[in-house]
N, C-alpha and C positions, 0 to 999 in steps of 0.2 A: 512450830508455826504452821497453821493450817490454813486454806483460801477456802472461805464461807459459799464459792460457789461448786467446790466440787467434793463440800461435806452433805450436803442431803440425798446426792446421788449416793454417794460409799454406802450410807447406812441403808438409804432403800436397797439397794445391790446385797447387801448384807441379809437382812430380813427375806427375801425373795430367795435368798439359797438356801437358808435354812428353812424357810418353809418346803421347800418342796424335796431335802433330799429326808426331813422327820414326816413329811405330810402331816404337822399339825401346825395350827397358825401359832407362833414364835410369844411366849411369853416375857415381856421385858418388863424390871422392875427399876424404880427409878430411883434414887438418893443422892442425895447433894455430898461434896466432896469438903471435908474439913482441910484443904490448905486454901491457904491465906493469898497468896501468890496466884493473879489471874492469869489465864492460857490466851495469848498473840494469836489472834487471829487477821487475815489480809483478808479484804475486800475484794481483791482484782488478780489477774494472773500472774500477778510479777515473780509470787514464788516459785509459779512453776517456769518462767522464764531464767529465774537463776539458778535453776537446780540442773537445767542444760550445762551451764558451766564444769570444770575440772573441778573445782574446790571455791566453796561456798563460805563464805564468812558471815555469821548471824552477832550483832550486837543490839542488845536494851536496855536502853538507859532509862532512870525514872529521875523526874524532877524533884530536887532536895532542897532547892532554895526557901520552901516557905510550907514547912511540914503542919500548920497550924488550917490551911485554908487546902478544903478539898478538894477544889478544880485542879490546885495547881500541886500536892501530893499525888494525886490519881494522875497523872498525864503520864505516857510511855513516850519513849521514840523508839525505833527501829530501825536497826538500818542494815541490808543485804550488801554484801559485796563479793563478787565473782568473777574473775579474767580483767580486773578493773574498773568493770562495770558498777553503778553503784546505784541503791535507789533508797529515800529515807519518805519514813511518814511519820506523822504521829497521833495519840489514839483520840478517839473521840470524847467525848466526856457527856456522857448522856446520866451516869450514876446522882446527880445532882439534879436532874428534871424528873425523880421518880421513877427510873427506866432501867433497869442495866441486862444488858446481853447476857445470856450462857449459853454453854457447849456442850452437849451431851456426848460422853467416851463410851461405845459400847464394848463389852465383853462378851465374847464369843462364848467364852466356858460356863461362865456363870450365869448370861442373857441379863447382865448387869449394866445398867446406864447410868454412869454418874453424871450431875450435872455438875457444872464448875462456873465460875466466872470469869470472864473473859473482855477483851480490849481489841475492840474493831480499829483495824488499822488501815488509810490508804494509801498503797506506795505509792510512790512517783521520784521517775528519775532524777539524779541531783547532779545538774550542771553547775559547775564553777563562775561563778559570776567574774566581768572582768572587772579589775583594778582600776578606776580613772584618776588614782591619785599617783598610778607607778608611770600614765602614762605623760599625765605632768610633768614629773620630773625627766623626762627624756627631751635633750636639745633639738634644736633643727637638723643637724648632722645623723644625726643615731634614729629619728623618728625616717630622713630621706632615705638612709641606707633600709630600712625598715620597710618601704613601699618598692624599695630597687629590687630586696630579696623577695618580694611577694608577687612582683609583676612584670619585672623585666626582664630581659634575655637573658640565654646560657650565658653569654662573653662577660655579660655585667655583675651576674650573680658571681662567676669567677673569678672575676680582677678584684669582688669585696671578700672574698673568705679568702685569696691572696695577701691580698694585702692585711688583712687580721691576720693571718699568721705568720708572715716574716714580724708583725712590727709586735707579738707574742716571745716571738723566737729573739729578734732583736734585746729586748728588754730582761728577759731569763738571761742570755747570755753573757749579758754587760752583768748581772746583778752577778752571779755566778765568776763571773773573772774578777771584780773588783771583792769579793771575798776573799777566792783565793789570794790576791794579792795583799792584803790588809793578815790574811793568818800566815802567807809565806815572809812577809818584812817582820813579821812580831817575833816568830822562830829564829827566822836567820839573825836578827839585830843590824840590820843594813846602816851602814853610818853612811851611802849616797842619797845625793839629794835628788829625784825626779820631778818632773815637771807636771804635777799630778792633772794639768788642762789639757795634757795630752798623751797621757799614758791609755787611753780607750782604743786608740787608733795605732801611735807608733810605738813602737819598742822599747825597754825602756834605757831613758839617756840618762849621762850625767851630766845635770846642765852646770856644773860646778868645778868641773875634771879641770887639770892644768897644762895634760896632757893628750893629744889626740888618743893615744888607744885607753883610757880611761873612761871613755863616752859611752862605749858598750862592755858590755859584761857577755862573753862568747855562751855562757852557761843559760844566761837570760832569751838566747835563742836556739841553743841547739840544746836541748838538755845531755848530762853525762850519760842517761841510758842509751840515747842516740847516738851519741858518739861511738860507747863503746861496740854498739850493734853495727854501726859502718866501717868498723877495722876493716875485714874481710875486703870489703868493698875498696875499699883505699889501697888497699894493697899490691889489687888488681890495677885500678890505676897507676899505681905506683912503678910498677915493672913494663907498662907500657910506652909505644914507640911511636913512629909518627906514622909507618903504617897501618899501625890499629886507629889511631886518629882519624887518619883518611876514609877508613873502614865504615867508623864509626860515620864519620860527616856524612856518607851517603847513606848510610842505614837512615840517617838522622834519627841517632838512638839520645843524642844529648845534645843540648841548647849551642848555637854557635860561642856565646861567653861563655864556655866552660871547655871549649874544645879549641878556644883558641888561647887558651891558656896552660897546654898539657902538650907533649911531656913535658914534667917538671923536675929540675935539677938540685936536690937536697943535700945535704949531711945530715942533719939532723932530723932523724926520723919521724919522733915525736912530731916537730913543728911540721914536717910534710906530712903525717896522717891529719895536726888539724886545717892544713889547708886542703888538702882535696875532701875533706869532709863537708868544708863549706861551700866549693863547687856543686859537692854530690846536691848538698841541701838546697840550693838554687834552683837545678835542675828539677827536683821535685817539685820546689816552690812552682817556680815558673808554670809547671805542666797541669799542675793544681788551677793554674790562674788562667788557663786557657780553656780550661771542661766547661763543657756547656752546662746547665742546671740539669736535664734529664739527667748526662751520665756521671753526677755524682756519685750516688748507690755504687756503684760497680769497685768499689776498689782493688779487687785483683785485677781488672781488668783496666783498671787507668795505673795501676804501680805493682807491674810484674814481678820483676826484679827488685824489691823493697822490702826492707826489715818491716815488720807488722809493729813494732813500737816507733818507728818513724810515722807510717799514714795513721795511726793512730790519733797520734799528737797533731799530728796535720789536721785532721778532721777536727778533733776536740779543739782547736785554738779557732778555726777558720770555716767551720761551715756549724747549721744547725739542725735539729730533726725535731718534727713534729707529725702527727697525724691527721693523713684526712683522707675522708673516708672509709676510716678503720686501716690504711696503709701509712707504713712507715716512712716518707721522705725527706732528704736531705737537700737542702738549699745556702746559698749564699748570698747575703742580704748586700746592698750598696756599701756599709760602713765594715763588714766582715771583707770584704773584698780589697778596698783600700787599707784596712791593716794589714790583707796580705801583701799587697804593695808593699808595703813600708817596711816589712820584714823582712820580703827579698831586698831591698837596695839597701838595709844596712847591712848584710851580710857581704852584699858586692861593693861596699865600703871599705869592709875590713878585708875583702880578696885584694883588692885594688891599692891599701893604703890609703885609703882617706881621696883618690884622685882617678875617679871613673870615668871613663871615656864610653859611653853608652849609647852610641849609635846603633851598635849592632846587638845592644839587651831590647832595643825596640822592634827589632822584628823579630826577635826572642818571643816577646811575649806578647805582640801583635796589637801593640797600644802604642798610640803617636807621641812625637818629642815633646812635646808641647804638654803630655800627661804627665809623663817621667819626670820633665822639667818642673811641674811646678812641685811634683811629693819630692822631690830633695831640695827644692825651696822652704820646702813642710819641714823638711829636719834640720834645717841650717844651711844649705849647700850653697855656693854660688856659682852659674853656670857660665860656664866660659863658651863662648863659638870660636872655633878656628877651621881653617878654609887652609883645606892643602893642597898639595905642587897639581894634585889629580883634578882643582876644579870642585871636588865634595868637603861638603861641611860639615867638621865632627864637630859634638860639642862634650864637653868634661865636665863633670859636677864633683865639686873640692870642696871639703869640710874642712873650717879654720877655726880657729880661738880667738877671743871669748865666744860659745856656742850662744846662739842666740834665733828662739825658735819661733816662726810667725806664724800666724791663723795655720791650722790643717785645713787644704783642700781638700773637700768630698763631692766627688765625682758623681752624677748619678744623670744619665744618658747624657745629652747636648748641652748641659747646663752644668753648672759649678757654685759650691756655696763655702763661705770659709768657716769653721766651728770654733 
């Protein structure tokens, strides 16, 4: 590819040095070039505007649709691409008005000029025209968010790339566990029935059991790898007194429900590693349920003392990660948060027996009666108030038979909706 403005200067440049390093004037013989194949030539400086570039891409296409009519055989395109930058022309067609272009190659060695034929070409930058059939199809919602992102404030741009990626992270993770759940019933061959309108949110029930501890399946929320990674842990409780209790209460290393339930008096070992397993897992739950969104990330630093297949699982069941801004963060959406809910209280269902007295799992976990009260109405519960000798009002949530489950309340600031 050569630019027709800075080939007459080369060759005067050329002739001007040979004449004066022979001192005689420059003999040049002329002959035409047998290939067939004309030599691209540009009109205008784009080539040397693209050869500024790291790497240069040259493509030329010739028109093949209609090889019988000469205008349209003889046409080139051309098209430069460099750093992304792009520019297309295509050639003139003067060959049909009696005219055609050549380009003389000189040789230095031989003071040989061939002439050649050649295709005047003018580039010009090739902008991407826009789409108004893509913009058609875009709603009122997706066309406003479209003018929010292009002209309005930091706060606004951020509450919409917010809210596109929890309701991203929401939808992956629903798709994502309800797989799982569809390949773990097909393996295991579950003959329980769950209540599949609400298996996204609560844990899962048997809404079919005839018996109160039939309703949960302990494996369905603590898995056996967690079990067996909190032996250790249990054991330590297990040996403990009511002065390390007191210890502990002031350290406030563990939720008051869980410290007002210890020391624990067993025979049977087994069944006391799986109940202080279920406290331990409360405590985490709960502590889970009180992090603010910043300090998600941090997991050593929100669960020191914790087996790494416990926060694990924690995280995988109850929070999400996505990128922005080329960072990695972890969040918890309104519907990921209230199945943590529902995770802890049937856990403290089955500490309790079925008959939880939860006044004091409320400042546990720093959410009002009236929260708590309605997600064990979410799982069947029915709340009892009683008012004692002291003037304060506890209230008990009691899981009975026939289980019988109504709308899930989902919580999401001052408002309430049922799913």
């Amino acid at each position: 590819v050569v630019s027709t403005q800075s080939t007459g200067y080369f060759i005067q440049t050329n002739l001007r040095s040979m004449a004066t390093k022979k001192k005689v004037a420059p003999k040049v013989v002329l002959k035409h070039s047998t290939e067939s194949e004309p030599v691209i030539c540009t009109t205008n400086d784009v080539a040397r505007f693209h050869s500024l570039g790291k790497k240069t891409t040259l493509s030329c296409y010739q028109n093949t649709s209609d090889v019988s009519n000469p205008r349209i055989s003889d046409q080139r395109m051309l098209i430069m691409d460099s750093d992304g930058v792009q520019s297309v022309g295509k050639s003139w067609e003067t060959k049909t008005y009696g005219c055609q272009y050549m380009i003389g190659v000189l040789d230095r060695n031989s003071n040989e000029m061939t002439l050649r034929s050649t295709k005047l070409i003018n580039m010009k930058p090739y902008v991407r025209a826009f789409k108004e059939d893509v913009r058609k199809e875009l709603t009122y919602g997706q066309k406003h968010k479209e003018v929010m992102m292009a002209f309005g404030g930091s706060k606004i741009r951020k509450s919409i790339t917010g809210k596109d990626r929890i309701r991203d992270m929401e939808s992956n993770t629903l798709d994502e566990a309800m797989e799982e759940a569809v390949v773990s019933a097909d393996k295991a061959n579950l003959t329980q029935k769950f209540d599949t309108q609400h298996n996204d949110i609560l844990p899962p029930m048997n809404i079919n059991a005839t018996v109160l501890e039939d309703i949960f399946v302990i494996t369905d929320l603590i898995s056996e790898a967690e079990l067996l990674a909190l032996l250790p842990f249990t054991k330590v409780l297990l040996g403990c007194t009511n002065m390390h209790v007191d210890a502990w209460r002031q350290q406030q290393r563990y939720p008051e429900f869980m410290l007002s339930r210890l020391p624990i008096t067993m025979d049977d070992e087994e069944m006391a590693h799986l109940y202080l397993s279920k406290l331990l897992y409360i405590s985490y739950l709960v502590t889970m349920l009180k992090l603010p969104q910043k300090q998600l990330k941090n997991r050593k630093g929100n669960f020191p003392h914790t087996p790494t297949v416990v926060t694990d699982n924690i995280y995988k069941k109850f929070t999400s990660q996505g990128q922005v801004d080329g960072q990695v963060r972890t969040s918890i959406s309104d519907k990921q948060r209230n199945k943590l809910l529902c995770h802890t209280l049937a856990l403290t269902l089955l500490v309790d027996n079925f008959c939880v007295p939860f006044t004091s799992l409320c400042k546990d976990m720093g959410v009002k009666q009236r929260v708590l009260g309605d997600t064990y109405r979410s799982m069947g519960c029915v709340i009892n108030k009683l008012k004692g000798t002291d003037g304060n009002v506890n209230y008990n949530a009691i899981l009975k038979l026939p289980l019988k489950l109504p709308d899930v309340v989902i919580r999401k600031g001052r408002t309430k909706s049922r799913q």
